[in-house]
NUMI-944986 format. One line per 2 residues: number of its first residue (from 1); for each residue x, y, z of N, C-alpha, C. Coordinates in Angstrom, 2 decimals. Layout:
NUM = X:Y:Z:X:Y:Z:X:Y:Z | ...
# end
This chain:
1 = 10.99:1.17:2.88:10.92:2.52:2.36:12.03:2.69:1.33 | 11.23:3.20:-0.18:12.62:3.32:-0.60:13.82:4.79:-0.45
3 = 14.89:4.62:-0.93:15.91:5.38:-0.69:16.40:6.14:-2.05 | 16.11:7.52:-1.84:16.36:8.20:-3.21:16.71:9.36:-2.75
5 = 17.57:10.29:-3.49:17.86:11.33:-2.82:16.51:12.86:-3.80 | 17.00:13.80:-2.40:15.85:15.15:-3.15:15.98:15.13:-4.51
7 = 17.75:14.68:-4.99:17.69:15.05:-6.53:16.58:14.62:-7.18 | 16.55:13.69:-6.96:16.08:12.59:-8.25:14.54:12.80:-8.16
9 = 13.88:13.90:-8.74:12.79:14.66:-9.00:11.66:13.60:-9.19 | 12.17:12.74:-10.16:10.74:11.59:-10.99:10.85:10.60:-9.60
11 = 11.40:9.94:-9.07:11.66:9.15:-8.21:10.63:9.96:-6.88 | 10.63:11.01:-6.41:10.36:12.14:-5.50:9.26:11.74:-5.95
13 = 8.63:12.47:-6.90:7.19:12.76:-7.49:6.42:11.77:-7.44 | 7.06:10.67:-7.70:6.71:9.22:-8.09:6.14:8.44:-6.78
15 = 6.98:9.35:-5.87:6.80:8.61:-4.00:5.66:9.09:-3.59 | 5.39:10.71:-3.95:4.59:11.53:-3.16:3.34:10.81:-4.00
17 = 3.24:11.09:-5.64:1.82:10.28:-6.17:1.50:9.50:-5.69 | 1.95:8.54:-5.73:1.53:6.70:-4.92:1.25:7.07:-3.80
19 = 1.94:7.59:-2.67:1.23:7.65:-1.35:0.29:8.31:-1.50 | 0.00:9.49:-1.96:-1.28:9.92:-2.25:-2.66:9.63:-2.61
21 = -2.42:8.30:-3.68:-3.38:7.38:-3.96:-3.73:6.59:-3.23 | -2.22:6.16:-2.45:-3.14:5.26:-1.59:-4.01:5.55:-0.34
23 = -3.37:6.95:-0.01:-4.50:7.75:0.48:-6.26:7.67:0.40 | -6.34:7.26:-0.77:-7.80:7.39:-1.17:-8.11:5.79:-0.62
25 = -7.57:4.74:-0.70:-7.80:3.43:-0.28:-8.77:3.28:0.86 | -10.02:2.70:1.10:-10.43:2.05:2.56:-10.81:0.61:2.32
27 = -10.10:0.32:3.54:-10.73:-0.87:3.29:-10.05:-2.10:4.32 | -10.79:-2.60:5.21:-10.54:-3.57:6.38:-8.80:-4.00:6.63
29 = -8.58:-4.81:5.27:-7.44:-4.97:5.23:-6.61:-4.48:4.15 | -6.50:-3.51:4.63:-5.59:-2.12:3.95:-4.82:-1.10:4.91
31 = -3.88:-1.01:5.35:-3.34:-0.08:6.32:-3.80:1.25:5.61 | -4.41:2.18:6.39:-4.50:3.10:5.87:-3.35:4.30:5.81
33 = -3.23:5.11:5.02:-2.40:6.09:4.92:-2.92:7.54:5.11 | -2.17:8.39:6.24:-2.71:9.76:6.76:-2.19:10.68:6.12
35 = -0.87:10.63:5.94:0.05:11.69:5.38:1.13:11.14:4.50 | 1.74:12.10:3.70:2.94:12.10:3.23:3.71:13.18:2.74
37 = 4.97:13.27:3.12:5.87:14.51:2.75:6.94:14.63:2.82 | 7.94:15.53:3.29:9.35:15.66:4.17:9.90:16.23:5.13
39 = 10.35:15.67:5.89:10.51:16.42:6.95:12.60:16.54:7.40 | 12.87:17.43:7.58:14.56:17.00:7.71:15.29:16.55:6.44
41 = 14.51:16.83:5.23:15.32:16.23:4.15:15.10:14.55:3.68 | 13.98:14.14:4.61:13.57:12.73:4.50:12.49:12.95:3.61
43 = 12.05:11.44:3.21:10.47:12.09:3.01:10.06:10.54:3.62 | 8.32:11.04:4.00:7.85:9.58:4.85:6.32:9.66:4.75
45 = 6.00:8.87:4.85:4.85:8.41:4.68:4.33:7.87:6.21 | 2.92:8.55:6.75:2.29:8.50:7.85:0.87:7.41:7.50
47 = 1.19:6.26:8.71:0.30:5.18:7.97:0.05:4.97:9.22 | -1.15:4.17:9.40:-1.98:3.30:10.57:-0.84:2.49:11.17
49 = -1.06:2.37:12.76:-0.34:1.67:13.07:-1.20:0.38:13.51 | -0.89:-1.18:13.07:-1.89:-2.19:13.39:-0.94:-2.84:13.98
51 = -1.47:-3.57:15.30:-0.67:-4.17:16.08:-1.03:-5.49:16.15 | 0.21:-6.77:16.26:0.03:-7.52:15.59:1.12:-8.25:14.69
53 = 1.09:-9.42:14.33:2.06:-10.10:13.53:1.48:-10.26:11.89 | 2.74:-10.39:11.31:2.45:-10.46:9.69:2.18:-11.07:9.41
55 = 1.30:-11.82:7.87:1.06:-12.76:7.23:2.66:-13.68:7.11 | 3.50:-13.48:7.13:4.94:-14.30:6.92:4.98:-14.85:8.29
57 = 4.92:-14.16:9.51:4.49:-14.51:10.95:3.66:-15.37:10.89 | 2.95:-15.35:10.81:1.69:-16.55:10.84:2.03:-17.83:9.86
59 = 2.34:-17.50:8.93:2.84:-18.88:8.22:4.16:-19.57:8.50 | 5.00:-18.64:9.04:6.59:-19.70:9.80:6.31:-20.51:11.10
61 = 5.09:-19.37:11.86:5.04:-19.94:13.32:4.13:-21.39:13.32 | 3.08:-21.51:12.05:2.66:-22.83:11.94:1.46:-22.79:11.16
63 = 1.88:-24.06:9.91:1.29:-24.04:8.83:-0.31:-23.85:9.02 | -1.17:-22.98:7.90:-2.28:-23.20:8.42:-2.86:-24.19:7.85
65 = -4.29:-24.57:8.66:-4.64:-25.82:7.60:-5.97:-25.14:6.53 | -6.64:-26.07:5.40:-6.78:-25.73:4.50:-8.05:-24.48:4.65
67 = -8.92:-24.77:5.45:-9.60:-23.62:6.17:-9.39:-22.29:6.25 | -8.51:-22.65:7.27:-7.24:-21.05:7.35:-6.93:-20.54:6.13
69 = -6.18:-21.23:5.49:-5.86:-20.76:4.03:-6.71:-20.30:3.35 | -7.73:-20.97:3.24:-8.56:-20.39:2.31:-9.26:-19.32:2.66
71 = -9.53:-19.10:3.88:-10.07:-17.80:4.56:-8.85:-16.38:3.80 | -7.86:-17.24:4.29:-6.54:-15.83:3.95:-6.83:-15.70:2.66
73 = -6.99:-16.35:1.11:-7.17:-15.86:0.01:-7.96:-15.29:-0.05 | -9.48:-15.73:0.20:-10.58:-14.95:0.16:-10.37:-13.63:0.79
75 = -9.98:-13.20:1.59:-9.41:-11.65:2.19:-8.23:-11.50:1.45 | -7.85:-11.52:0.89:-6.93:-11.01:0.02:-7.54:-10.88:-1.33
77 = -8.37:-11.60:-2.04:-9.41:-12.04:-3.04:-9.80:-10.10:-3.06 | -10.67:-9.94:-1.43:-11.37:-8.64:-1.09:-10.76:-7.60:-1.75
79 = -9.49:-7.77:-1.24:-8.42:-6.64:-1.27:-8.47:-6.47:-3.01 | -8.01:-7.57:-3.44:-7.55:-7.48:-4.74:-8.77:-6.87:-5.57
81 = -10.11:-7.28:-5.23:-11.33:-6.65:-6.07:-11.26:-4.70:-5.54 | -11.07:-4.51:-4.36:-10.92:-3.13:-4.00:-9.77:-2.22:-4.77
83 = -8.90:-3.04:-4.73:-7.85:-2.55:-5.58:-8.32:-1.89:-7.49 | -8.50:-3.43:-7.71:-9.48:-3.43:-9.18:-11.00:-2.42:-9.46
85 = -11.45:-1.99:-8.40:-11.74:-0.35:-8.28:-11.40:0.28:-8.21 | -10.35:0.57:-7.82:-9.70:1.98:-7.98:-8.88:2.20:-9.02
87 = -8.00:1.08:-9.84:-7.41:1.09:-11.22:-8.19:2.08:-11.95 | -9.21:2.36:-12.13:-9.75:3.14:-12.92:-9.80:4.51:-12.82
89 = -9.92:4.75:-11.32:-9.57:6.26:-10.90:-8.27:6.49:-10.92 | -7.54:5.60:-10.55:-5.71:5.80:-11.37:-5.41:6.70:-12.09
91 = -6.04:6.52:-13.17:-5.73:6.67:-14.32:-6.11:8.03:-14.52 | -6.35:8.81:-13.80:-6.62:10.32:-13.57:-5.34:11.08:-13.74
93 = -5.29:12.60:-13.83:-3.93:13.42:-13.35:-3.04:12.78:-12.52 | -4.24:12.12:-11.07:-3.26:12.47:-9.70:-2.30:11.08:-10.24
95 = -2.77:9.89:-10.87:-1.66:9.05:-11.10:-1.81:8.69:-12.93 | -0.15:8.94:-13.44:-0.51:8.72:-14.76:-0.43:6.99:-14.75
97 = -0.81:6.95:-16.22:-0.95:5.01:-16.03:0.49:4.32:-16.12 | 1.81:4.93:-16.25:2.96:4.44:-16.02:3.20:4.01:-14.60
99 = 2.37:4.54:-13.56:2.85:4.46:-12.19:2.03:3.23:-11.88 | 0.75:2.78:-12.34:-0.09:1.88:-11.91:0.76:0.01:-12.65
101 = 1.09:-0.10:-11.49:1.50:-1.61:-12.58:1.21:-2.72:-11.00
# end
């Protein structure tokens, strides 16, 4: 999470847009996102909780073989084409195209 204080307005704005967008995201392997705001002077972002070890987990605890691997790109492949749909709705009000990189 990053760390910015209330000042810093573009930084703020910049947090709340993006979570917002990714709000709109579905998709298998995508944590989804419920909320975002502040609470106590924080601000945070309310996301799916998936239980379970990480992709970095799975590759320290033991290499996969080429199968495995290639399964993991291809789901990530998914992701990346889901993503490459929504670039276009980006580019709306809710996110200007400086934020999309």
């Amino acid at each position: 999470m990053p760390k910015f204080g209330v000042e810093d307005r573009k930084k703020v704005r910049r947090f709340l847009t993006e979570a917002k967008a990714a709000a709109t995201l579905r998709h298998p392997n995508i944590v989804a996102v419920y909320e975002c705001g502040q609470a106590d002077g924080e601000y945070y972002i309310a996301s799916e909780y998936i239980e379970g070890r990480t992709l970095a987990d799975c590759i320290r605890r033991v290499r996969p073989d080429f199968r495995e691997a290639a399964e993991w790109v291809r789901q990530l492949m998914d992701v990346v084409a889901t993503l490459a749909g929504w670039l276009p709705k980006a580019r709306s009000p809710l996110m200007p195209p400086a934020s999309v990189r």
